[in-house]
Backbone atoms as SQL, in Angstrom:
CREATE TABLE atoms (id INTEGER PRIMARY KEY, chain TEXT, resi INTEGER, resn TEXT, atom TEXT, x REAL, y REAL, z REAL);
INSERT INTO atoms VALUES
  (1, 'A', 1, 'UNK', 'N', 0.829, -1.196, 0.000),
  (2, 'A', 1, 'UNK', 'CA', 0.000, 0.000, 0.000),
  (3, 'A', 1, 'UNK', 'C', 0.864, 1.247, 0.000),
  (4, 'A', 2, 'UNK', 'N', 1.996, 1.516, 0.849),
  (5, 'A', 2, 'UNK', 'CA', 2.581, 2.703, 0.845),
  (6, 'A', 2, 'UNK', 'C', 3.438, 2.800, -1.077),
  (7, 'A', 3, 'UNK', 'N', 3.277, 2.023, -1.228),
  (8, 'A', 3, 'UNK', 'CA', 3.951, 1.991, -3.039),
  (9, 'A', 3, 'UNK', 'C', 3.038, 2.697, -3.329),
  (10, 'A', 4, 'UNK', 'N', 1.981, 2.151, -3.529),
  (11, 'A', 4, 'UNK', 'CA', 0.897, 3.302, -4.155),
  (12, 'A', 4, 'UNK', 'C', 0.667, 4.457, -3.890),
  (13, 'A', 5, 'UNK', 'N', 0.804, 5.421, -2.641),
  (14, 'A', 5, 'UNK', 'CA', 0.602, 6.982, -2.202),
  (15, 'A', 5, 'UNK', 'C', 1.430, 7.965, -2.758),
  (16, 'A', 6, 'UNK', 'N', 2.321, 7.164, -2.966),
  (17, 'A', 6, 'UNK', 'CA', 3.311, 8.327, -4.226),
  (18, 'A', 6, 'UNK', 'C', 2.671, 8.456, -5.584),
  (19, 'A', 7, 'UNK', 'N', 1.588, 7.643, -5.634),
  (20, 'A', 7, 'UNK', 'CA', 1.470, 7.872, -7.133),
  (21, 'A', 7, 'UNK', 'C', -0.026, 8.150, -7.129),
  (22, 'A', 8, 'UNK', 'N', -0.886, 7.811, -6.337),
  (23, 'A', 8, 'UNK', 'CA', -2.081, 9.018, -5.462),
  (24, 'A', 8, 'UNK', 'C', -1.970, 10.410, -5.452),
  (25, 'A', 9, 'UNK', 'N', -0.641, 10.848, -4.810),
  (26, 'A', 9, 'UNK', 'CA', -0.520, 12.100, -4.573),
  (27, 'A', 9, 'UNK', 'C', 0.018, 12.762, -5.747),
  (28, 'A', 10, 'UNK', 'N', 0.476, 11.915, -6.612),
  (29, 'A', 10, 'UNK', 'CA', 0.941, 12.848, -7.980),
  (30, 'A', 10, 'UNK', 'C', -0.326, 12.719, -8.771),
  (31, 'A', 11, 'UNK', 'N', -0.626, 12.121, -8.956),
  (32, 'A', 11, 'UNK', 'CA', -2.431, 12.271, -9.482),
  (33, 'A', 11, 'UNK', 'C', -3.352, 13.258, -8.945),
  (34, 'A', 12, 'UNK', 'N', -3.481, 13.429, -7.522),
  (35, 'A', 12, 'UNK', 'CA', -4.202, 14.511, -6.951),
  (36, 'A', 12, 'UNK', 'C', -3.489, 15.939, -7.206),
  (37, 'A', 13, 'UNK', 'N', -2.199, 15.695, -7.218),
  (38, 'A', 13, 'UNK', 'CA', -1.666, 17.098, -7.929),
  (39, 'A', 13, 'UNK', 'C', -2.227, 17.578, -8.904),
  (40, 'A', 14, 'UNK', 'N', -1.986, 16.503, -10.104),
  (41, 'A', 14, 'UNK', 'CA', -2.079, 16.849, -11.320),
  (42, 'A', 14, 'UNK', 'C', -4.134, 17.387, -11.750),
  (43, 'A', 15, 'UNK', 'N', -4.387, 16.133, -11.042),
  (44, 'A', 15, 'UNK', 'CA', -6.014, 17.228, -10.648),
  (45, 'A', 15, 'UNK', 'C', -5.963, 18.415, -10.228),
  (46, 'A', 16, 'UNK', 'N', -5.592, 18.936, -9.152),
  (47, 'A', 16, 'UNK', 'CA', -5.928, 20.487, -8.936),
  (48, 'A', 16, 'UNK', 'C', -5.060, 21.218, -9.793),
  (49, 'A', 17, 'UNK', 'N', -3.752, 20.653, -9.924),
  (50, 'A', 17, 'UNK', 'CA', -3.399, 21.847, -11.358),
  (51, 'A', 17, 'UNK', 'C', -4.577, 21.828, -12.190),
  (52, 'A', 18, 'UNK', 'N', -4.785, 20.913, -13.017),
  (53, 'A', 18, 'UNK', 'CA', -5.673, 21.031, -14.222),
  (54, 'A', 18, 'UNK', 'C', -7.306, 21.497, -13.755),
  (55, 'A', 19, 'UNK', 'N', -7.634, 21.698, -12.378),
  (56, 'A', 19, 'UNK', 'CA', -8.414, 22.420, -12.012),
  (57, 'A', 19, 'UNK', 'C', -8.464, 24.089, -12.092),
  (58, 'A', 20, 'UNK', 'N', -6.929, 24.137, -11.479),
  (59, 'A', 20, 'UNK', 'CA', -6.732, 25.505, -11.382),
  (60, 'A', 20, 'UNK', 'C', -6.948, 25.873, -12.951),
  (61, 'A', 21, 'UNK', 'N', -6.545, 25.557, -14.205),
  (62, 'A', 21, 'UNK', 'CA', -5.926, 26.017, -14.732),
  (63, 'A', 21, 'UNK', 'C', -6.942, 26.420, -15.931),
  (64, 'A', 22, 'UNK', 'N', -8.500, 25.698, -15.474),
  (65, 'A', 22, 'UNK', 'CA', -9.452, 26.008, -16.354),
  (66, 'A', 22, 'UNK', 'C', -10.185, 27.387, -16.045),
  (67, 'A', 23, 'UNK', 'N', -10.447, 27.761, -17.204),
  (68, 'A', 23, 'UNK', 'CA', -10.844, 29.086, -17.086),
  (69, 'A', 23, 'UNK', 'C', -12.169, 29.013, -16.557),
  (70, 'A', 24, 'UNK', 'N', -12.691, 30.310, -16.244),
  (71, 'A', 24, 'UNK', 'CA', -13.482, 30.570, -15.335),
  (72, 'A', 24, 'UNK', 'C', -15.096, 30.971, -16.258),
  (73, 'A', 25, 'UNK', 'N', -16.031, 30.108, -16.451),
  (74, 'A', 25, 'UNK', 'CA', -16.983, 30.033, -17.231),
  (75, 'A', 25, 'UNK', 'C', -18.246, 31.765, -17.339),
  (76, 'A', 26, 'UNK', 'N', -18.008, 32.314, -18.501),
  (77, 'A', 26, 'UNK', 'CA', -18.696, 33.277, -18.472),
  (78, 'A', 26, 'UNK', 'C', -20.173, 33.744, -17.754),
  (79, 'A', 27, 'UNK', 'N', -20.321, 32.583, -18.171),
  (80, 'A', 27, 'UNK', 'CA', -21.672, 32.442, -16.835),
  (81, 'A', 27, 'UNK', 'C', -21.867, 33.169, -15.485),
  (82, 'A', 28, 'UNK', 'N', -20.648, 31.971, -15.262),
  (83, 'A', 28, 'UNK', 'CA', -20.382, 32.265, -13.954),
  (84, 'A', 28, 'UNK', 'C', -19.969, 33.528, -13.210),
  (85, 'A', 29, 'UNK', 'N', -18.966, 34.159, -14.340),
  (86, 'A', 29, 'UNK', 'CA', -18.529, 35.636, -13.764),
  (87, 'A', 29, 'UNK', 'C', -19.230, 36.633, -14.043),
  (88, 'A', 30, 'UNK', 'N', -20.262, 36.232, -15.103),
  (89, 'A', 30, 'UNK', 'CA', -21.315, 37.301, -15.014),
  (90, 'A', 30, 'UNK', 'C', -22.504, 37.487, -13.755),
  (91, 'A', 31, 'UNK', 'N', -22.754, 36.208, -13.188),
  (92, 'A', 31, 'UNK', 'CA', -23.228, 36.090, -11.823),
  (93, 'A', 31, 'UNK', 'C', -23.033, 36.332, -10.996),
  (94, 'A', 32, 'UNK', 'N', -21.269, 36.639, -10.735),
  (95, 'A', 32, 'UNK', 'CA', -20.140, 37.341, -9.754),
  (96, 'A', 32, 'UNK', 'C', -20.622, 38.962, -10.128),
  (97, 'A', 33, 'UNK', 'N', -20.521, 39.033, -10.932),
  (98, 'A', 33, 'UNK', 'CA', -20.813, 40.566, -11.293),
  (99, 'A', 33, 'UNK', 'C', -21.672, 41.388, -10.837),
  (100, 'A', 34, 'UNK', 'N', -22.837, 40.116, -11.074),
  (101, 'A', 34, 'UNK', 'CA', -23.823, 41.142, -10.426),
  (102, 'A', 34, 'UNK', 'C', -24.176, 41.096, -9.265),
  (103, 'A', 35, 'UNK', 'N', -23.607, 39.846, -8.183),
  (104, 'A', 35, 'UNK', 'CA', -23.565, 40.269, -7.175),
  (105, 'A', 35, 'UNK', 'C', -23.309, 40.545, -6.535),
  (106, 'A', 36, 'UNK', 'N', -21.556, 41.375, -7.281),
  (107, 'A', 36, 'UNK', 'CA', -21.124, 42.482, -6.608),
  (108, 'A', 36, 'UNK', 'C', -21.716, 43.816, -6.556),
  (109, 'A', 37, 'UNK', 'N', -22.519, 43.491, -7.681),
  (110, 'A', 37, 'UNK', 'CA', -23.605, 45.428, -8.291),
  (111, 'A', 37, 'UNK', 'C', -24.488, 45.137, -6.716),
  (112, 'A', 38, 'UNK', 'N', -25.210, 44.332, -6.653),
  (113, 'A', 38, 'UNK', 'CA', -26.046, 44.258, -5.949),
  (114, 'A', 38, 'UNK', 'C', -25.886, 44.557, -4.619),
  (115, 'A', 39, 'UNK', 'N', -24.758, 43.994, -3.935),
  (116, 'A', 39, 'UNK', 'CA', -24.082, 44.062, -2.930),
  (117, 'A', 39, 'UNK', 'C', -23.868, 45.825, -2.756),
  (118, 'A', 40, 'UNK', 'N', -22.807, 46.436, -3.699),
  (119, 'A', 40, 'UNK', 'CA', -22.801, 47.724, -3.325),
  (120, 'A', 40, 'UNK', 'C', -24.314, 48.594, -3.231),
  (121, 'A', 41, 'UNK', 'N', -24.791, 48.247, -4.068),
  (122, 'A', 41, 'UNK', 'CA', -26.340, 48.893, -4.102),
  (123, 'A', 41, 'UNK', 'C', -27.007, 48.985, -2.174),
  (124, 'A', 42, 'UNK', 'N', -26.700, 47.681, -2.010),
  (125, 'A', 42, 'UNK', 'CA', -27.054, 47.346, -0.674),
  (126, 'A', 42, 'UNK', 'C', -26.059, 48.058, 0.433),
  (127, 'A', 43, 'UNK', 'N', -24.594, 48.170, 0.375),
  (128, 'A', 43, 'UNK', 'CA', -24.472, 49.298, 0.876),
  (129, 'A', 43, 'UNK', 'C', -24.274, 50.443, 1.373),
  (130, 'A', 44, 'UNK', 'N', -24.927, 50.787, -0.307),
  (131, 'A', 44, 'UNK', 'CA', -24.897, 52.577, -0.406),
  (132, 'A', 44, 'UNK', 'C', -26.788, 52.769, -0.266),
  (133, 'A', 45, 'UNK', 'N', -27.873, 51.841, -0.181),
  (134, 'A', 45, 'UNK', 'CA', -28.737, 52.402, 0.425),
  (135, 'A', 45, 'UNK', 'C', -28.866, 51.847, 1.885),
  (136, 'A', 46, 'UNK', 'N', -28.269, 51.353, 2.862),
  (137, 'A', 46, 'UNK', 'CA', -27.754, 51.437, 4.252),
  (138, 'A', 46, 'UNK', 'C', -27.127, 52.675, 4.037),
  (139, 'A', 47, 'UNK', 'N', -26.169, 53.166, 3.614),
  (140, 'A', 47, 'UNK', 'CA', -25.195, 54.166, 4.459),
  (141, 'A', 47, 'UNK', 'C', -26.295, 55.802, 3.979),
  (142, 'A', 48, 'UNK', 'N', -27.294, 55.752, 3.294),
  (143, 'A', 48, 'UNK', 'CA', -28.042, 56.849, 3.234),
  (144, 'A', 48, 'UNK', 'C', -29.304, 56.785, 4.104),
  (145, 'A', 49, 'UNK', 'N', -29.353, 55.740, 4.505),
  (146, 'A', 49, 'UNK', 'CA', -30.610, 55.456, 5.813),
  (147, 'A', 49, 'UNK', 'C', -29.869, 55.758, 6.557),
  (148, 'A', 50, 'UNK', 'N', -29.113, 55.345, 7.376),
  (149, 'A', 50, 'UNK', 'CA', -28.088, 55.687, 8.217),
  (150, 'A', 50, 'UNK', 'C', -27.784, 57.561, 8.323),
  (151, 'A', 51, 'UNK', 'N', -27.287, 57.866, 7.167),
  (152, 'A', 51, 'UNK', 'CA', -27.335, 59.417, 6.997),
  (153, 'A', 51, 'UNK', 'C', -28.523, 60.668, 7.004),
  (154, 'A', 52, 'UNK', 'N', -29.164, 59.206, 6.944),
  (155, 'A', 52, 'UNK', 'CA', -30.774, 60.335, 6.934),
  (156, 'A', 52, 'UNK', 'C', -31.426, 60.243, 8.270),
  (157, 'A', 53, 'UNK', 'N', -30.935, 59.381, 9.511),
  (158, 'A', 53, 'UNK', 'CA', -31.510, 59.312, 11.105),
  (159, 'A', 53, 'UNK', 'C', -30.538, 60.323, 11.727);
């Protein structure tokens, strides 16, 4: 069994490289996008409630 973990762990390497290394699906970062819009939206109308008590 320990023969085999050297060659486990170079396999699990080679997975997350080739994980890392795929690009990031348009979809997806358009979904990031907007819920970063959304997020600030949220808060810059907190910090004008806030400014208006």
């Amino acid at each position: 069994m320990a023969d085999s973990q050297p060659g486990i762990a170079t396999q699990l390497r080679q997975l997350y490289q080739s994980v890392q290394d795929e690009a990031i699906p348009d979809r997806f970062l358009s979904l990031l996008e907007k819920l970063d819009q959304a997020e600030q939206q949220a808060d810059q109308a907190l910090r004008i409630k806030d400014s208006a008590q």
